[in-house]
Structure formats: structure tokens, C-alpha cells
N, C-alpha and C positions, 0 to 999 in steps of 0.2 A: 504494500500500500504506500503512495505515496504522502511523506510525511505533510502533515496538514492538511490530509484530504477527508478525515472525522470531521473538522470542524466544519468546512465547505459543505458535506452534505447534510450535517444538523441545521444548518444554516438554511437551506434548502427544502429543510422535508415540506414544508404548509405549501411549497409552491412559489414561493415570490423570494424576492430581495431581503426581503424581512423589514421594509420602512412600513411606516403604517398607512401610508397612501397605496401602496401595491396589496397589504391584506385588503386594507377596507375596497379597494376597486376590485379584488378578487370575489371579492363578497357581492359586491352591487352587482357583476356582470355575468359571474356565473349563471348557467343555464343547463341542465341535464350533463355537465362535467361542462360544457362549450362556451366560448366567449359570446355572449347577444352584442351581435352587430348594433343592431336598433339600439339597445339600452347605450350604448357606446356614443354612437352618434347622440342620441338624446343631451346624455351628458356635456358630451364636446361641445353641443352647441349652446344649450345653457352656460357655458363659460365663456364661448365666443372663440373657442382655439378650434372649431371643426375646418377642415377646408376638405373641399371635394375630391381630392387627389385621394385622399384616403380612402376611401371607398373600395379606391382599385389593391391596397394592400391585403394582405393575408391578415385573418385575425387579431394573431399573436401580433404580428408588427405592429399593426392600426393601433389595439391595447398599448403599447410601447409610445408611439409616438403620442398618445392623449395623456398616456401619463406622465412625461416630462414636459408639457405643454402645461398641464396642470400642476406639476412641480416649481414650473419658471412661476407661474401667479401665484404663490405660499409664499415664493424666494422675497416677490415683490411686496407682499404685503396682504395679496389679497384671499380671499377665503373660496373656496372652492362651493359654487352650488347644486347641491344635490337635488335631484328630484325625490 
């Protein structure tokens, strides 16, 4: 095993990064184990970081790109809203 690679995968078992913006979006978006596109966009748009180009990515990416879009508005100050 490579040394350090227990703590990587503890680190990993829920699924996410382990910040609390990647559980709680794991929470909101999950759907029968799948990411909801719909709920995704929802979201993005009520925070005003949706743009259309996204659509065309894969799930996982799309999830990825909304949530450092929504990372940069916390960074700034502002508060993320939820439906």
C-alpha cells in the first residue's frame, strides 16, 4: 500500500472532498445514487452562475463546475441560495 493512501481513502468514503458545500450539494442533488441535472441547473440559476454551455457537460463535470462557481460566491461574501 502506498504510504498515505488510509488516509486518502477515509477521506473519500461519503463520496466528496469532504468540504461541507460538496456533502450538502451531495445531499441536495442526489437522485436514485445519480446526479438531477434539473435540480443542478435549478440551483445554478438561482445563484446566477448557470450558463448554457453546461448542459452539454457530463454530470459529474457540470456538478464540479457549479460547485466552484458557488465556492467563488462564499469566497466573496455571499451566501448561497437554496431552493
Amino acid at each position: 500500500m502506498i504510504k498515505g493512501l488510509g488516509d486518502l481513502v477515509q477521506r473519500y468514503e461519503d463520496g466528496s472532498c469532504g468540504d461541507r458545500l460538496a456533502r450538502k450539494l451531495r445531499r441536495h442533488l442526489e437522485a436514485g445514487g445519480r446526479i438531477d441535472l434539473a435540480k443542478l441547473q435549478e440551483l445554478a440559476e438561482r445563484n446566477t452562475v448557470w450558463k448554457p454551455r453546461y448542459a452539454s457537460l457530463n454530470p459529474g463535470l457540470a456538478r464540479m463546475v457549479v460547485a466552484n462557481c458557488l465556492r467563488k460566491l462564499v469566497r466573496a461574501g455571499s451566501s448561497i441560495d437554496w431552493p
